[in-house]
C-alpha positions, 0 to 999 in steps of 0.5 A, a space after each residue: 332328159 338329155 338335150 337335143 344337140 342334132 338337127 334331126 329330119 322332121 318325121 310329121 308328114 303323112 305317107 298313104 298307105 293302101 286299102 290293100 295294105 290296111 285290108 292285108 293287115 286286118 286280115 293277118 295281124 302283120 304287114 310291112 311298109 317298106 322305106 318308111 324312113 328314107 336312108 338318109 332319115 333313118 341313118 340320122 336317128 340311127 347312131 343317136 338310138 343306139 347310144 342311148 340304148 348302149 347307155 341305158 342298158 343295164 344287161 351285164 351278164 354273158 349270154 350264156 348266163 341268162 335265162 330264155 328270156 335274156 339270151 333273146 335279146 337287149 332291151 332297153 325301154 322308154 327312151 323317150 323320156 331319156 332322151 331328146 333326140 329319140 322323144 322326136 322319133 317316138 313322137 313321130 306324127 308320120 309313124 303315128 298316122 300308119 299306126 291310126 290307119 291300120 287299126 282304123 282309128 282316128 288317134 293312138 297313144 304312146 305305151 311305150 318304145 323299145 330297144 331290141 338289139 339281138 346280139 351276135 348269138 344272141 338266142 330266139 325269142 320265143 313265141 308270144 303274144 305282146 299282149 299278155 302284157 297290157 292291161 288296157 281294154 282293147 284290141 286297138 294295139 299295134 307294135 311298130 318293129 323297126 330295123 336301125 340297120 339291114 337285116 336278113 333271116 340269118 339275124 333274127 327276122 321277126 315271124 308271125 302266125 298269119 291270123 292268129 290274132 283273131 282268136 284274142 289271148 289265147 294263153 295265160 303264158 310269159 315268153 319262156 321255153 314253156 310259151 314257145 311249146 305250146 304256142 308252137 303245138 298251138 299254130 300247128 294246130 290251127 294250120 296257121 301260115 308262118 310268115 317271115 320277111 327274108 329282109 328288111 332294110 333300115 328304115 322299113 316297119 313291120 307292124 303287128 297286133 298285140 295278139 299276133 303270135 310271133 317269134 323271132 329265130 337266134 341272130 346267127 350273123 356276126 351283127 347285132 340286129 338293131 331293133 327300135 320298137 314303139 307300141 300303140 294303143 287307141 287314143 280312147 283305149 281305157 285301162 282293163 283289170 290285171 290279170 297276172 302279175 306282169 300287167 300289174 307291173 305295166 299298169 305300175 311301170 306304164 300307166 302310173 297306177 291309174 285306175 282300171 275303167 279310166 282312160 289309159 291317158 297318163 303322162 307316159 301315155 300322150 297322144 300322138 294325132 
């Protein structure tokens, strides 16, 4: 793991967040909490994460020689266990606390962190749940999404179904051209509302459930919109059964092979709280 060669902002004191935001989210399995990072924290931890990122890529291919999945975006994983200067971000007691309160729970557990760098024309990402990919026995799982740089909807704004959360795994479906037709059918459907920010500058947080259905529209810009993502879970959260070959390969890649029925507590899994 790369050494820590910055003095970096501490991120471990608490920021109170609203009963209306925790109801809001409830509710519609989304919200925002702006300047969650200050200017000055995020610009700190803003070049050491794209470095790392650009480093640990592994993408080579030109856009237009990848598939759905690949023209959405650069992603880059577990940084954490790379390097030192982004572990201090990801283990951020401040960003933790958020994730507890809006799930309700007294502690959450890393699953993993996320690089997302859409670049310039980079194509969109298709409707999803995250979920279908977590084998974990849980509903207590929040994905914290977290512009490095300002964008706007011209880049690739992260869009939700208000409320579909609420109707748990909804298909047996990977993120493809075929998750994004019949999601689409499916949120028209139910009349769900589409929600989207219209910006987000660096250092604001959009947090949603793992059953939250969202897309993300094609970056349009001449920017990359530069994305660093951490998954939650709740610190008791056991492991559930795969039900499909991508869940097979997080309870591999993610939880270590641990056994399903036993606590999602392995080493790539600590506690935060």
């Amino acid at each position: 793991m790369e050494t820590n060669e910055y003095k970096l902002p501490e991120l471990d004191d608490f920021k109170t967040i609203s009963r209306e935001q925790i109801e809001e989210f409830r509710e519609n399995g989304h919200t925002i909490t702006r300047g969650l990072l200050s200017p000055e924290e995020i610009a700190a931890y803003h070049s050491l994460i794209k470095k790392s990122a650009l480093k640990y890529n592994t993408e080579e291919r030109k856009i237009e020689d990848r598939d759905t999945y690949g023209k959405a975006f650069l992603q880059i994983m577990n940084l954490w266990r790379k390097d030192e200067n982004v572990k201090k971000i990801v283990m951020s007691k401040r960003l933790a606390k958020v994730a507890a309160d809006l799930l309700g729970v007294e502690n959450v557990r890393i699953y993993h962190d996320q690089a997302l760098f859409k670049e310039p024309g980079g194509g969109p990402t298709p409707w999803h749940q995250d979920q279908y990919y977590w084998p974990v026995a849980t509903d207590k799982t929040i994905t914290m999404w977290m512009p490095l740089v300002d964008i706007d909807v011209h880049m690739g704004m992260l869009t939700f179904a208000s409320g579909s959360q609420k109707k748990g795994s909804v298909f047996n479906y990977e993120i493809s051209d075929e998750s994004e037709s019949e999601f689409d059918k499916y949120v028209h459907e139910n009349n769900f509302e589409i929600s989207r920010a219209k910006t987000m500058n660096a250092g604001d947080a959009s947090w949603h459930t793992g059953f939250t259905i969202h897309n993300a529209p094609a970056n349009k810009s001449n920017t990359m919109r530069e994305v660093f993502t951490i998954i939650y879970i709740a610190g008791n959260a056991r492991i559930s059964l795969p039900k499909n070959k991508w869940q097979e390969d997080d309870l591999k890649t993610w939880l270590m092979n641990k056994k399903p029925g036993s606590f999602a507590d392995s080493e790539l899994n600590p506690l935060v709280l």
